[in-house]
C-alpha positions as CSV (number, residue, x, y, z in Angstrom):
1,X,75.0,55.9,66.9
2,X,77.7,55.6,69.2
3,X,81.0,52.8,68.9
4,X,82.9,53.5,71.9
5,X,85.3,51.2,74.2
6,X,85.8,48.2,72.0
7,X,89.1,45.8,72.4
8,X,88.8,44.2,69.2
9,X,91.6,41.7,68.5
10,X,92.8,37.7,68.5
11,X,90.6,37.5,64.7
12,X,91.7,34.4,62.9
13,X,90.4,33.4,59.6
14,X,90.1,29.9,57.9
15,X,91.9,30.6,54.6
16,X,93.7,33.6,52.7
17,X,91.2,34.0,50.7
18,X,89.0,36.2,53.6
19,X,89.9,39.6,54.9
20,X,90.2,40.6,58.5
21,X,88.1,43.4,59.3
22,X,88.5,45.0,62.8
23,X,85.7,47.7,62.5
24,X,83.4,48.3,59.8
25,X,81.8,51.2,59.2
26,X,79.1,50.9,57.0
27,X,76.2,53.2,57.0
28,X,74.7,55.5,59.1
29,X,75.6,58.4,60.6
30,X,77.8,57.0,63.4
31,X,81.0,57.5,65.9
32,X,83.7,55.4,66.4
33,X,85.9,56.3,69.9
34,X,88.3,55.1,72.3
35,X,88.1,51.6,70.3
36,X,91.6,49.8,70.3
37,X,92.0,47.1,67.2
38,X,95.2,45.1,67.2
39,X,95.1,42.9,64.2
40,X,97.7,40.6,62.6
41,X,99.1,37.3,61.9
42,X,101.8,35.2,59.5
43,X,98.9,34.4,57.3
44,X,98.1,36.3,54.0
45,X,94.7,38.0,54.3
46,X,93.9,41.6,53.5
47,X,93.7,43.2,56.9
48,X,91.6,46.0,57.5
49,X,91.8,48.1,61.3
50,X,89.2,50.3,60.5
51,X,87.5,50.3,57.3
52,X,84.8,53.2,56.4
53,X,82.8,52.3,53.2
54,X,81.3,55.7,53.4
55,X,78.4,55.4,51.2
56,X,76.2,58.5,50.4
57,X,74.4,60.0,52.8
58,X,77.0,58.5,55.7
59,X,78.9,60.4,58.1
60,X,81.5,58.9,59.8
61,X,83.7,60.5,62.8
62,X,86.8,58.4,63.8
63,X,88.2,59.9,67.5
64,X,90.6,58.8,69.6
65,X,91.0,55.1,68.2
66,X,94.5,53.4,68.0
67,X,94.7,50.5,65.6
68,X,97.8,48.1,65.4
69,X,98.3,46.0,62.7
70,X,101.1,43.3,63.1
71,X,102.5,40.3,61.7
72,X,104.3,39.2,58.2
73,X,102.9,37.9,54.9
74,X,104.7,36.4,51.8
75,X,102.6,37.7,49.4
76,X,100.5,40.3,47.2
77,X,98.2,41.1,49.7
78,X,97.6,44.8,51.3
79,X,97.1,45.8,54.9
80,X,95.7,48.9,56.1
81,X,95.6,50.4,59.6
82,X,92.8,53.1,58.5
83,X,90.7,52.6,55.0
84,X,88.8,55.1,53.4
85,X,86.8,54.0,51.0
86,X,84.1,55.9,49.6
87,X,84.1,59.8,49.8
88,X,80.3,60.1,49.3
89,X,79.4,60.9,52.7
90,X,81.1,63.4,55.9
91,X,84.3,61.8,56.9
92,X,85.9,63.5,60.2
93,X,89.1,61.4,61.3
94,X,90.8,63.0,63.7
95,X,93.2,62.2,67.2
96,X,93.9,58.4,66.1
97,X,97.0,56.4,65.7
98,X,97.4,53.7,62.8
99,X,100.0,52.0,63.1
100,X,100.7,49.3,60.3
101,X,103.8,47.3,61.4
102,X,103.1,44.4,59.3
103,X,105.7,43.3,56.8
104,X,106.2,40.8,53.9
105,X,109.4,38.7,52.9
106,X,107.9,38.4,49.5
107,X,105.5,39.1,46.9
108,X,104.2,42.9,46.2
109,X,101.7,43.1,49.1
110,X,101.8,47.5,50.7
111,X,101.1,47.8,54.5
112,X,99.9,51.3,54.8
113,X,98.8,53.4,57.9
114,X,96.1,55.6,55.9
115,X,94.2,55.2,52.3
116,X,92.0,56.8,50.3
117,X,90.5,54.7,48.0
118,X,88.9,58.0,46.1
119,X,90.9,61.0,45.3
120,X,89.2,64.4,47.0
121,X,88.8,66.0,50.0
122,X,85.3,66.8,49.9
123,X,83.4,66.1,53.1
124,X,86.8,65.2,54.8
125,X,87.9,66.8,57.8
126,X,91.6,64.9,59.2
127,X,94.0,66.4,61.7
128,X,95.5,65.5,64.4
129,X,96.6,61.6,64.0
130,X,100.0,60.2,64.4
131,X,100.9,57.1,61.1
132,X,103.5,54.8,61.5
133,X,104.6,51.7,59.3
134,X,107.4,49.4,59.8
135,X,110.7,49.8,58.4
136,X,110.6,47.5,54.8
137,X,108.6,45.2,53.6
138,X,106.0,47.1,52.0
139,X,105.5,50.1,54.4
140,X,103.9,52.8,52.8
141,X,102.6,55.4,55.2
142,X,100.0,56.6,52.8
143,X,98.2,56.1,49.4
144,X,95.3,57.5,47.4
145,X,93.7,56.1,44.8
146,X,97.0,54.1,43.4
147,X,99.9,56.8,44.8
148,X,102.1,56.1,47.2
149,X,103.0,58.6,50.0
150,X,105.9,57.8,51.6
151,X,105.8,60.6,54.2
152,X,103.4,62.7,56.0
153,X,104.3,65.7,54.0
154,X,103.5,63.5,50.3
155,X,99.9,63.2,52.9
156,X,99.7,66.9,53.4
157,X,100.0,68.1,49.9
158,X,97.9,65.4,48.3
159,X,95.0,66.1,51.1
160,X,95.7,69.7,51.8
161,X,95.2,68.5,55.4
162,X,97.1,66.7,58.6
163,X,98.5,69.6,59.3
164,X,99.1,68.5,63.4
165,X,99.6,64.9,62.0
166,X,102.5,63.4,63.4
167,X,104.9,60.2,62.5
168,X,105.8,58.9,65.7
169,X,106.7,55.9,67.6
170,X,103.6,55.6,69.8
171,X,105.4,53.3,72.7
172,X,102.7,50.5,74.0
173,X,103.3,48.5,77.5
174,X,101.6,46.2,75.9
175,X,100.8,46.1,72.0
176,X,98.4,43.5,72.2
């Protein structure tokens, strides 16, 4: 299965108490390309760009997807451009820019490019992708498990990958 040229974005929710999911990838063996999610708001939901359960027996390639995630919160809440959460099946993430730009004024809330929910690199294959957070307010570029990676070499030496990664401002005309 193919997910290819999606614009996902203007997503509100009804309370904090729901998360924002962009894209959802939750079984199957399945591609997600060329898919721009631009996400965010002042509310304080957990915001997801692209979220890959990646259950057993899943394989999930993410190519050539830019996700935006914008907008400030004033609270404990997370954010997360890219979210991997399961490492149980094939996960190939490669060529995509997360970008987490949200920011917070108060409360403990992270806004973080790239997470790995489970520590390991089995079955992951990631390369080639360029992370950006804001400048305070939470930004952490990366995390696994509960650790904070503050810069794409902390993400290189946990994963042993991302070695063509980049951290750069990826300019938009127009951001959403």
């Amino acid at each position: 299965n193919t997910v290819t040229r999606n614009f996902v974005h203007s997503i509100s929710l009804p309370s904090a108490a729901a998360s924002m999911m962009g894209i959802v990838a939750s079984s199957g063996n399945v591609t997600y390309s060329n898919n721009i999610v631009v996400l965010g708001d002042a509310t304080n939901n957990v915001v997801y760009g692209l979220y890959d359960v990646n259950n057993s027996g899943q394989t999930t390639n993410a190519h050539l997807n830019t996700v935006y995630i914008s907008g400030s919160t004033a609270g404990n809440n997370f954010s997360y451009a890219m979210y991997s959460g399961n490492a149980a099946g094939t996960r190939n993430y490669r060529n995509n820019i997360f970008n987490n730009l949200r920011t917070r004024s108060s409360g403990t809330g992270l806004h973080i490019a790239m997470h790995y929910a489970i520590a390991g690199t089995s079955n992951l294959t990631v390369n080639y992708n360029n992370y950006r957070v804001g400048a305070s307010g939470g930004a952490t570029l990366g995390r696994v498990v509960s650790t904070n990676l503050a810069n794409l070499t902390a993400i290189q030496t946990e994963t042993g990958q991302d070695g063509n990664s980049v951290t750069s401002n990826a300019t938009f005309t127009n951001a959403g």
